[in-house]
C-alpha positions in Angstrom: -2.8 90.5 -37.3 -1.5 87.1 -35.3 -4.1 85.3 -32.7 -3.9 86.3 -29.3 -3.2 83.8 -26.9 -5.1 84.0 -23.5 -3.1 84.7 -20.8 -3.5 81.2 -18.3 -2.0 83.3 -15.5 -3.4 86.7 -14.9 -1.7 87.2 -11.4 1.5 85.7 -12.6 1.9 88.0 -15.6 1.0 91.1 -13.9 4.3 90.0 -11.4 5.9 89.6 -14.7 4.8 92.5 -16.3 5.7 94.6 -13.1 9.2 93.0 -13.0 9.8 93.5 -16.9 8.2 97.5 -16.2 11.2 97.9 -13.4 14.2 96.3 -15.7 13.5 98.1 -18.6 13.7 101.6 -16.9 16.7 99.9 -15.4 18.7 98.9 -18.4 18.0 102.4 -19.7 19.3 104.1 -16.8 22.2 101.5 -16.7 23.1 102.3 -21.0 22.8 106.0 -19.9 25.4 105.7 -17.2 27.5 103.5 -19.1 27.4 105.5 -22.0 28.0 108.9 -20.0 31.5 107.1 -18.0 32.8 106.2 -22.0 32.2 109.7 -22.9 34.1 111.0 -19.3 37.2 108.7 -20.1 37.5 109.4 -24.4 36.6 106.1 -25.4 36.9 102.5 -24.6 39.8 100.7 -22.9 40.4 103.4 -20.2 39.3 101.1 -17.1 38.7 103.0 -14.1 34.8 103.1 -14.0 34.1 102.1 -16.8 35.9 98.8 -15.8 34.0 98.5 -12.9 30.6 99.5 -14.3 30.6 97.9 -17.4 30.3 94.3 -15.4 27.1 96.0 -13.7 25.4 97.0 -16.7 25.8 93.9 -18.5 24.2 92.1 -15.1 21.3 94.8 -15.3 20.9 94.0 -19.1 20.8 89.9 -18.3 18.3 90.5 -16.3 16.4 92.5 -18.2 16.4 89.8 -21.0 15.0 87.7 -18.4 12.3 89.4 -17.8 11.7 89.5 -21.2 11.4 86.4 -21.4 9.4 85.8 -18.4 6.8 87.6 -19.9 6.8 86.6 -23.5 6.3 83.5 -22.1 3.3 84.4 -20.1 1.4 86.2 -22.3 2.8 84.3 -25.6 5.0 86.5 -27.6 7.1 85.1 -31.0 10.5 84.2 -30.2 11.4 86.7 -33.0 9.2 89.5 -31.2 11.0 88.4 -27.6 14.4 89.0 -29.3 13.3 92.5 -30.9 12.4 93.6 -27.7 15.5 92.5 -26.2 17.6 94.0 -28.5 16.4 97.5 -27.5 18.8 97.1 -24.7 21.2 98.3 -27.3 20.2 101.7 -27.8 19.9 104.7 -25.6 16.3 105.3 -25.4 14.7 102.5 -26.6 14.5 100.8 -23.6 11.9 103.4 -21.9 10.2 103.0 -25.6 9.8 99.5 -24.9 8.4 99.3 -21.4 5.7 102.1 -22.2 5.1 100.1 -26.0 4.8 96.5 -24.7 3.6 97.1 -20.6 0.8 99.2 -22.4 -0.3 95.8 -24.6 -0.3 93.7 -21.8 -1.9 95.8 -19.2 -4.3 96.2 -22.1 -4.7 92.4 -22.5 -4.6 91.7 -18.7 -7.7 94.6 -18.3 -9.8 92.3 -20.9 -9.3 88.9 -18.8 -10.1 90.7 -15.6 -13.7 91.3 -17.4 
């Protein structure tokens, strides 16, 4: 198993981690309805709503790659673990997965540098 780096920040990170926690239940929600107007208009290409909330999503998923990063950062993720985790933005689902996964390692982290 890689080293642990100590998190520097504690207060910092858990504005991070709280930030990341919001935008990945966002993204998900965001994929759902994005997913849920391509099904309602047969496909790609329609526009309509899907024209105007495709743009949306792909602000809510930019943001949620930030705040990936914001807290990879923080508590020192790999670059390649920072990317796996923003690539769940990609599949229904995954996004919850992720926030419950990785929130639940850093809270667990953050709990031992509160001791």
């Amino acid at each position: 198993m890689p080293s642990v780096t100590e998190i520097k920040d504690p207060p910092s990170t858990a504005k991070a981690l709280r930030f990341f926690k919001v935008m990945a239940v966002l993204s998900g929600l965001a994929l759902f309805v994005l997913i849920g107007i391509i099904v309602v208009n047969g496909g790609f290409g329609r526009g309509g709503a899907s024209a105007v909330w495709s743009p949306i999503h792909g602000l809510i998923y930019f943001v949620y790659v930030v705040s990936i990063a914001n807290l990879g950062f923080k508590v020192g993720w790999s670059l390649p673990k920072m990317v796996g985790i923003m690539l769940t933005g990609f599949v229904p689902l995954l996004p919850f997965w992720a926030e419950r996964r990785f929130a639940g390692e850093v809270e667990g982290r953050l709990a031992t540098v509160a001791r």
